[in-house]
N, C-alpha and C positions, 0 to 999 in steps of 0.2 A: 692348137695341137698339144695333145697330152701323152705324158708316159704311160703306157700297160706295162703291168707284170702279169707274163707267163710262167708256168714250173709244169716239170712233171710233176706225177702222182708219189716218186720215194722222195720228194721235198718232204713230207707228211705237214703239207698246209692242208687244215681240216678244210670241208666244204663251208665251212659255218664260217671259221677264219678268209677263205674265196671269198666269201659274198660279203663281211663288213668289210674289208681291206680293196676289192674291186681287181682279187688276183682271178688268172684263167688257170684251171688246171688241166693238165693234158693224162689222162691216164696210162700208165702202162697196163700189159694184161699178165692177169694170174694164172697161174696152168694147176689145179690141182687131180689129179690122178688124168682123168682123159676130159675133162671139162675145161674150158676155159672164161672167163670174167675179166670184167673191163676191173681195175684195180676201183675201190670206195663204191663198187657194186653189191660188196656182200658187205654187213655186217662182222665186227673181229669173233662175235660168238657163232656168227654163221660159217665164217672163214676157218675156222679153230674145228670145229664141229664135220665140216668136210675133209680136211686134212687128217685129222684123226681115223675116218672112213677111208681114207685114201692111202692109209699108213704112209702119211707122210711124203708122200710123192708129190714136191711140188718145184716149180718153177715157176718164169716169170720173162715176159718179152718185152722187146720196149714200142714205144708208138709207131705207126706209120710213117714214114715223109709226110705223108699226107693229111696224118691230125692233127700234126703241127701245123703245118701249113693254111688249113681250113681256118684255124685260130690266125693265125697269123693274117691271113686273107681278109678276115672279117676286121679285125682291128685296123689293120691299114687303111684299107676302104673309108674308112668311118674317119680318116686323115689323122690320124691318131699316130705311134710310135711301140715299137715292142722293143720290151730287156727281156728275155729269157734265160730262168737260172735253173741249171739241171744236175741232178746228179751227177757226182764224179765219171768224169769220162774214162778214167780208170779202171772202175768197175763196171763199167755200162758201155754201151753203145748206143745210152740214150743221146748224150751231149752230139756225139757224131752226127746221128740222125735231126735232131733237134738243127742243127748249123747248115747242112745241107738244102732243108726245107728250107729256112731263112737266108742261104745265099738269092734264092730269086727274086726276094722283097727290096734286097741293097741295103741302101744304109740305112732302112725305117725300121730295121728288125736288127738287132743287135743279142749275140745266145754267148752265153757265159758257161761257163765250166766250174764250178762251185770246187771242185776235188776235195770236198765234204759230202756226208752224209744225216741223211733224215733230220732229226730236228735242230743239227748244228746248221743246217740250208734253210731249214721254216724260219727262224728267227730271224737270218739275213732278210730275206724275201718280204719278213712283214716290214721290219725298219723299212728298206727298199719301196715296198705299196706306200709306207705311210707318207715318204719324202715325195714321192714321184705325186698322191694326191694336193701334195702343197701348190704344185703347175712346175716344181724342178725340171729342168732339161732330160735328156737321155746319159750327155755328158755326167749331169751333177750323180743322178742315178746308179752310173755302171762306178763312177769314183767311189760310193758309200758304200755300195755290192763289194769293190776290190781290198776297201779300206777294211773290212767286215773279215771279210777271209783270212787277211792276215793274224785277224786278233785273236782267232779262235782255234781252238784245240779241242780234240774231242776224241774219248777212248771207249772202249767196249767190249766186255770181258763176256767169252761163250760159256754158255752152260751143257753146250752137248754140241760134237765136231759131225753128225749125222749129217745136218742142213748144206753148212758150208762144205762141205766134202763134197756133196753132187755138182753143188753150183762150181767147182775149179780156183775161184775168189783166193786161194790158200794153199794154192797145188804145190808150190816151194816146200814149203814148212810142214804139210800136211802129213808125209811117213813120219817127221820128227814128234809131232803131236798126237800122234794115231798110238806109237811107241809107250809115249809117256802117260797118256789116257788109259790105255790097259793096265798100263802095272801100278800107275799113282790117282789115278782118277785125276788128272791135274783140268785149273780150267786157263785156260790161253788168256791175255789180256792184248787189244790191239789197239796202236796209233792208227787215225786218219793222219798219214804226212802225206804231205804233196797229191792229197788222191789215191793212194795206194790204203791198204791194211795191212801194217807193219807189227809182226812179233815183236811187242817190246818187255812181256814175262809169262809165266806160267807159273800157276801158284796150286798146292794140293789142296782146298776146302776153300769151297764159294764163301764160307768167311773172312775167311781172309785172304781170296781174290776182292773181294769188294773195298778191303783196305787198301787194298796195292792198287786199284783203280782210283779210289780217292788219292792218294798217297802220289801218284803220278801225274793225275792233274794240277792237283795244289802245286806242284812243283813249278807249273808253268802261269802260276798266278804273277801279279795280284789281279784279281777278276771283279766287273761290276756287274757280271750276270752271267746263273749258275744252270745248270739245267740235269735234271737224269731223267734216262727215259729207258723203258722196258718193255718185256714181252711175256705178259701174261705172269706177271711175278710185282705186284704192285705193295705188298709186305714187305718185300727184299728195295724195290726202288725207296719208299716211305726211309727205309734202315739207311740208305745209302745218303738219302737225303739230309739226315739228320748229319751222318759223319763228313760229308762235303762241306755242308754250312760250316761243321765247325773249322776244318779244315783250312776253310779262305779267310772264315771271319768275317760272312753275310747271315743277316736275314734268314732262318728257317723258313720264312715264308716270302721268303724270294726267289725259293728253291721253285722252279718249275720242272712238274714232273708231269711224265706223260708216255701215253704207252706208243711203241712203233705203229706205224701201218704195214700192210702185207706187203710190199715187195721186199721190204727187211726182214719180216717174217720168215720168208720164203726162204731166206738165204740165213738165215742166223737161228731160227727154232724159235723154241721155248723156253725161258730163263734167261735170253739176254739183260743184259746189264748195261747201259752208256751213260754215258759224262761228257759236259759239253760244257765249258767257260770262254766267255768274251772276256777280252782285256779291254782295260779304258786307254783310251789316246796316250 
């Protein structure tokens, strides 16, 4: 009997990372203008390309019971065991969904609640594949997953409040931000705490928003692995990258940088900015 690793599709584990690591991904769906896509259906130039057509009208649903399940089904079967780790249940109703399906499998299916997002969750999820391919238990598995969450922090400064405005994700703070957008062009910067997306500043020029995003993680170092990742702004990630490194006092090229996938899209625009560091034990 062996571990699987499940994720949804806003884990952003590439398919190419799926298939060396022996993860399952479960997709959620894209909604752009009145079409709908299984999420890692379109290409980001073809996804980008529709949206723009769409003015921007997009959303985003989460899987069946039922695709989890089928995944789920298939693995058990085959006497195998599932960890499933999904995006924050905070922001989603994927985790919900995802736990549901997996109550009728018992204890061969075990679904996790990350309260992270996109590649602060892939990182976990590959350590996770990697261990669980050694023949680790379920136990030893969901400990490195629990052990994982704690260490990490991850922030993410908006370039434009249009996205998350539809999505509701920010509906507290959203008059406060809508206010100061108008009159300072400010961009918002946000904690993942506990799952939630917490206002932690708001800065008037994406330049120095991207300091104060640096500036905020480093805070919560020392970190053995750094990561920024973005949307459609890979100049501004590369810039960011440079000042993180310096920042911790790693490796420029341990910098892993990497662009969102669509359901973060969907919800954050064009121009996001994130920062993600692990701490060591």
């Amino acid at each position: 009997m062996t571990v699987k690793l499940v994720v949804d599709s806003a884990t952003d584990v590439s398919p190419e990372e799926a298939e060396t690591y022996g993860i399952e991904i479960v997709p959620l769906v894209i909604r752009i203008g009145n079409e709908e896509f299984k999420d890692l259906e379109l290409s980001q130039d073809e996804f980008w390309e529709k949206v723009e057509k769409a003015g921007g009208k997009v959303g985003t649903s989460t899987p069946s019971a039922g695709a989890f399940a089928d995944v789920f089904r298939r693995i058990v079967e085959n006497r195998d065991e599932v960890v499933c780790l999904c995006l924050s249940g905070r922001l989603s109703s994927t985790y919900e969904t995802a736990w549901a399906a997996g109550a009728a499998f018992g204890d061969a299916v075990t679904v996790i609640d990350s309260k992270l997002i996109s590649h602060a969750i892939r990182y976990i999820a590959i350590e996770a594949a990697k261990l669980a391919s050694t023949g680790a238990s379920k136990d030893e598995v969901v400990a490195l997953i629990e052990d994982l969450k704690a260490r990490t922090s991850a922030f993410l400064m908006l370039d434009t409040l249009d996205y998350i405005q539809r999505g509701g994700r920010i509906a507290a703070v959203m008059p406060l931000l809508k206010r100061l957008s108008k009159a300072f062009s400010i961009k918002p910067i946000f904690e993942v705490r506990d799952g939630n997306l917490e206002l932690v500043a708001y800065v008037r020029s994406r330049k120095k928003a991207i300091r104060k995003l640096v500036e905020l993680l480093a805070e919560q170092g020392p970190f053995m692995r750094i990561g920024i990742y973005h949307s459609r702004a890979p100049e501004i990630a590369s810039h960011a990258a440079d000042l993180l490194s310096q920042a911790v006092g790693l490796p420029r090229e341990t910098c892993d940088i990497r662009e969102l996938g669509q359901v973060l899209d969907c919800h954050g625009g064009p121009g996001v900015i994130g920062a993600v560091g692990v701490r060591p034990k």
